[in-house]
BAPA-456212 format. One record per residue: x, z, y of N, C-alpha, C in turn. Coordinates in steps of 0.02 Angstrom, whole numbers. Each point is the difference from the previous one (the first is absolute). Example, Ala and Ser with C-alpha at 12.3 -4.5 7.8 and 13.67 -1.06 7.14 Angstrom:
BEGIN
(atom (660 390 -284) (-45 0 59) (45 0 60))
(atom (-18 -36 53) (42 3 59) (-39 37 55))
This chain:
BEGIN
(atom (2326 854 -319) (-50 -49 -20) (-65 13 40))
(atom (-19 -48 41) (-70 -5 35) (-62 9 -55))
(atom (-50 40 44) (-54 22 -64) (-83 -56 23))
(atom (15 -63 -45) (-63 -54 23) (-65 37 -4))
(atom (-6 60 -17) (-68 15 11) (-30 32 58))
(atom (56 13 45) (-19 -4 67) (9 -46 58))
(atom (24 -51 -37) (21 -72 56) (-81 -32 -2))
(atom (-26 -11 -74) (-50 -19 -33) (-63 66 52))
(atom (-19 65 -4) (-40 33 30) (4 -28 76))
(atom (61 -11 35) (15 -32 83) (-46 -50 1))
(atom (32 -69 -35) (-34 -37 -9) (-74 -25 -2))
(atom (-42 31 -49) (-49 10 -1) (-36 6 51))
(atom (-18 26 33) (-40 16 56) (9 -43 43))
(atom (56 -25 -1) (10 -64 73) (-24 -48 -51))
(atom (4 -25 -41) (-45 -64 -28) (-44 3 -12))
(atom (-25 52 -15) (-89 6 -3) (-32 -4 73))
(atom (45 15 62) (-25 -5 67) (-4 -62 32))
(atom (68 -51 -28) (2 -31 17) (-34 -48 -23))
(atom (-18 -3 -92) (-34 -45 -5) (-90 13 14))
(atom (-19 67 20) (-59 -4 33) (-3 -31 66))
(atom (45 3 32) (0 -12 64) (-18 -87 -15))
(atom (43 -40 -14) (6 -68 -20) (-67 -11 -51))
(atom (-45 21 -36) (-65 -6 -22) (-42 -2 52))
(atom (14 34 36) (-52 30 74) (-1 -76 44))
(atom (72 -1 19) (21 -58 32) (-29 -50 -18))
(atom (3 -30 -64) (-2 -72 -32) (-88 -6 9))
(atom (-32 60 26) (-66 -15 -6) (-37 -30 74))
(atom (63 24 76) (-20 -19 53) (21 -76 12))
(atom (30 -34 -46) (14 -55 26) (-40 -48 60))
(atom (40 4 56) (-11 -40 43) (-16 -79 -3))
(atom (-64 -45 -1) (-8 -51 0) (-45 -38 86))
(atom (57 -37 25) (-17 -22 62) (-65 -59 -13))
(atom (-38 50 60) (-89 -29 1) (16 -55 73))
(atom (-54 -64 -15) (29 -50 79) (-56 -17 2))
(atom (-31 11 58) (-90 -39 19) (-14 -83 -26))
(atom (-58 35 -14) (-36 -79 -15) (-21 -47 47))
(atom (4 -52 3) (9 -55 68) (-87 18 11))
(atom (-1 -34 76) (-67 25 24) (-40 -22 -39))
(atom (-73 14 -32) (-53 -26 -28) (-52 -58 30))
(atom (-1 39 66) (-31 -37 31) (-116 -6 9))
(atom (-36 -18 30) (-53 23 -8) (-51 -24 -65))
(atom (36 -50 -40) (-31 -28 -65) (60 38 -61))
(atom (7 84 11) (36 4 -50) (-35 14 -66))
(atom (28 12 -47) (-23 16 -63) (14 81 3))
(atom (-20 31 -56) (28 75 3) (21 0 -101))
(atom (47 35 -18) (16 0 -68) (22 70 -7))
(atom (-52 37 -31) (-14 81 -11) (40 -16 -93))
(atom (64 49 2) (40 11 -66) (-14 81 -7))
(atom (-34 35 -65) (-12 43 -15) (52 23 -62))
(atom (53 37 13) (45 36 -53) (-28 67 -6))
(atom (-51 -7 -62) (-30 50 -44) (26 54 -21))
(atom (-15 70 -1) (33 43 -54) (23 -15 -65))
(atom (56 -9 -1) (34 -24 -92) (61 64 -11))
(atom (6 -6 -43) (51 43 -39) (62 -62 -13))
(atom (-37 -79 -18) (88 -31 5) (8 -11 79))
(atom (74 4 -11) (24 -15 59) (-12 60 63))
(atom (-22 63 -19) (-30 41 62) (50 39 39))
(atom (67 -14 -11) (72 23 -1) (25 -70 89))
(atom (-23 -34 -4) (8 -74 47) (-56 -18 49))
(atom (55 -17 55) (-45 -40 66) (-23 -71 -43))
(atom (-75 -40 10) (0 -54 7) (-4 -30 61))
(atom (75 -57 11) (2 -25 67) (-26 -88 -7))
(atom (-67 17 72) (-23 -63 -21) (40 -48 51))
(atom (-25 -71 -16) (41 -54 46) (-58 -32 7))
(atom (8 -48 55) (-18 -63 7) (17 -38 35))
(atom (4 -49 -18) (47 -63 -16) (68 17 38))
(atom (34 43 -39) (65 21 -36) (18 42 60))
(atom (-57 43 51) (17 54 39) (-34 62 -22))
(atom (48 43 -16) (-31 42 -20) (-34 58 59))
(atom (-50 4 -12) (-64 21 39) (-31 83 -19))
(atom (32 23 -29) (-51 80 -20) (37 19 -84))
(atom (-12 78 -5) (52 30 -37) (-79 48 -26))
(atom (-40 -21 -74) (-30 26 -49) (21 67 -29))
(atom (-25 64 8) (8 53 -54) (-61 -1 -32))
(atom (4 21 -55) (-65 15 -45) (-60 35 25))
(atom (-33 -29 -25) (-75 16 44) (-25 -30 69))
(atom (40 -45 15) (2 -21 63) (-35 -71 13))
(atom (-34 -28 66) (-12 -56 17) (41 -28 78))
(atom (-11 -80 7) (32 -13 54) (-33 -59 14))
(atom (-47 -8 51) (-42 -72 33) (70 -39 37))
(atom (-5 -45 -26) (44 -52 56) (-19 -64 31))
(atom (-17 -17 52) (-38 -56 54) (72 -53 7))
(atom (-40 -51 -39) (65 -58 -37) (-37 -58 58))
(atom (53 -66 9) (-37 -53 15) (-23 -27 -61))
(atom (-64 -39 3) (-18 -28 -68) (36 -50 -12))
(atom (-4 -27 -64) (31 -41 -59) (25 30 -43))
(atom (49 -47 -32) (33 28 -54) (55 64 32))
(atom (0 35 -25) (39 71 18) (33 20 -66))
(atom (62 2 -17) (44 46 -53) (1 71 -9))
(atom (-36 29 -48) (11 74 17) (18 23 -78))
(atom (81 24 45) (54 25 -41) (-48 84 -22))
(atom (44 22 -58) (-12 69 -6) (68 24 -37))
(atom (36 37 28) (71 18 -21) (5 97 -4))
(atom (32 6 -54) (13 70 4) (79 37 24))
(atom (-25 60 43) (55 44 11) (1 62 -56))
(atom (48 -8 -29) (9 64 -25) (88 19 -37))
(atom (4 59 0) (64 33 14) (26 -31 -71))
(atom (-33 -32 -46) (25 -33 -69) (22 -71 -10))
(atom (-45 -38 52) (22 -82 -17) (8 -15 85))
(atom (4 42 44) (30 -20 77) (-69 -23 68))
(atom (27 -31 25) (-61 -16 32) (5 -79 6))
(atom (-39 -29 30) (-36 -82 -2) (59 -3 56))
(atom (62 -62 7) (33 -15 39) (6 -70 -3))
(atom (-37 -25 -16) (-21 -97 10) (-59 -16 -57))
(atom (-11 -60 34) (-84 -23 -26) (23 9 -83))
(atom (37 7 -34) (24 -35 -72) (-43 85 -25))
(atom (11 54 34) (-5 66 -32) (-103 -15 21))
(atom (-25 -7 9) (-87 1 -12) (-18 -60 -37))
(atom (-66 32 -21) (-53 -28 -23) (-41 -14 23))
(atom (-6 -80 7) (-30 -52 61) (-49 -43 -26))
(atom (-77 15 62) (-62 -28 -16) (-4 -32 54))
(atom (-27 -61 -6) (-48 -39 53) (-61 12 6))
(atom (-12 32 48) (-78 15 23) (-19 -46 58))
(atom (-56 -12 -8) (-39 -91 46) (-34 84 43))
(atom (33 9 58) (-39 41 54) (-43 -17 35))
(atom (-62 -10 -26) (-83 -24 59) (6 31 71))
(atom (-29 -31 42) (12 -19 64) (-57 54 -3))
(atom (4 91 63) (-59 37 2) (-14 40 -64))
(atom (15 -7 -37) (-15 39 -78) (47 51 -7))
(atom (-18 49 -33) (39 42 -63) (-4 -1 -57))
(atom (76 -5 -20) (6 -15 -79) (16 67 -27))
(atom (-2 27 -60) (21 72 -34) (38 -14 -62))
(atom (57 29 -3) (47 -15 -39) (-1 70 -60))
(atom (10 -3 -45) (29 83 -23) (69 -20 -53))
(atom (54 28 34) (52 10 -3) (6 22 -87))
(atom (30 -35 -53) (-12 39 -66) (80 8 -15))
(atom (65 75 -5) (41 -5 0) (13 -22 -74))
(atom (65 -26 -10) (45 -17 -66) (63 40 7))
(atom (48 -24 -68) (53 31 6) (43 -5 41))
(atom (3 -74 29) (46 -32 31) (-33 -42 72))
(atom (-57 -34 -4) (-32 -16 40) (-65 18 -8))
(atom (-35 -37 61) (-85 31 -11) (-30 -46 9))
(atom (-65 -25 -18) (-61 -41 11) (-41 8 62))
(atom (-10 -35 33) (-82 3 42) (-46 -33 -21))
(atom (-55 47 -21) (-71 -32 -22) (-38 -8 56))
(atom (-54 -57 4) (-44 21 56) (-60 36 -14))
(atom (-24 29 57) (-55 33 -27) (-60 -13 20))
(atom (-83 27 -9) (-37 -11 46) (-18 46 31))
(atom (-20 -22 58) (-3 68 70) (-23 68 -36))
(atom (-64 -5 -50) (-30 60 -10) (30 42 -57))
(atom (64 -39 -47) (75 56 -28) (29 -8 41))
(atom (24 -4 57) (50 2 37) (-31 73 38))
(atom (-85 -15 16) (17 36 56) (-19 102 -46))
(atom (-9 -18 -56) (4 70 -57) (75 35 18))
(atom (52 -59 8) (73 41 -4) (1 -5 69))
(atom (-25 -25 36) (31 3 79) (-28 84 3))
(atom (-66 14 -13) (-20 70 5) (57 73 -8))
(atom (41 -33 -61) (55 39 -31) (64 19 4))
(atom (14 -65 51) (76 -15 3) (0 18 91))
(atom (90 10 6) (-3 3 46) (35 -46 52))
(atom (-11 -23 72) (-3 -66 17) (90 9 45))
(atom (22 -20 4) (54 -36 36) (15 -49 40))
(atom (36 10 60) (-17 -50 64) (59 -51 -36))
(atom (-20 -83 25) (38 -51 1) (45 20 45))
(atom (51 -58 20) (49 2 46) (-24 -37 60))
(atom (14 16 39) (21 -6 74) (-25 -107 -16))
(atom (-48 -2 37) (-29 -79 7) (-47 -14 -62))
(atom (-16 43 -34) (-27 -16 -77) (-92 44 13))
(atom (1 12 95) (-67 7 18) (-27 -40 46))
């Protein structure tokens, strides 16, 4: 008769490795970033500030606009992006090793922002359970957390 309390001791250690390993994993998820079309010399600029929070501080916020996703949010973080003006969609979708990552427009939470021609707008990123809000802000709270946070380059055409 086989003795399960050492199949069970074997065991052990490879699933605790393995399922660290796969926790570890589920946290690098790969989400493909694609430049923002040229701006051009009447662009707008739209500064998104993802604040220090405790919800959600486990997840990338990946922003979009108009349904390209453009820059990958960790906590504490900011990201200026030089939009053409008008109406502009800006998605905000989360990666994380629990609900997956944003793989079509249906997975964010989508604002129309009217992008002024030459201006900066300031957004602050407020996470939820499932999706997140953008508030706007005015330059002089925006620029309290810009002091705090730390900044992150757009993608490739999004200068």
């Amino acid at each position: 008769m086989r003795d399960r309390r050492s199949t069970v001791q074997r065991v052990s250690p490879v699933v605790l490795i393995l399922s660290g390993v796969l926790l570890v994993a589920g946290c690098t998820l790969a989400v493909p970033l694609g430049p923002l079309p040229t701006a051009g010399d009447d662009a707008a600029t739209l500064v998104i500030i993802r604040p220090a929070r405790f919800a959600a501080c486990g997840t990338q916020a990946i922003v979009a606009i108009d349904d390209i996703p453009v820059a990958a949010l960790g906590n504490d973080e900011h990201v200026a992006l030089r939009v053409a003006p008008g109406a502009r969609i800006v998605g905000i979708g989360y990666n994380s090793p629990f609900f997956g990552r944003p793989t079509s427009t249906d997975d964010y939470a989508a604002t129309t922002v009217d992008a002024v021609a030459r201006t900066t707008q300031y957004f602050r990123l407020e996470p939820n359970v499932h999706v997140a809000r953008l508030n706007p802000m005015t330059p002089a709270a925006a620029q309290a957390l810009l002091a705090t946070t730390r900044e992150v380059s757009g993608r490739p055409g999004s200068e």
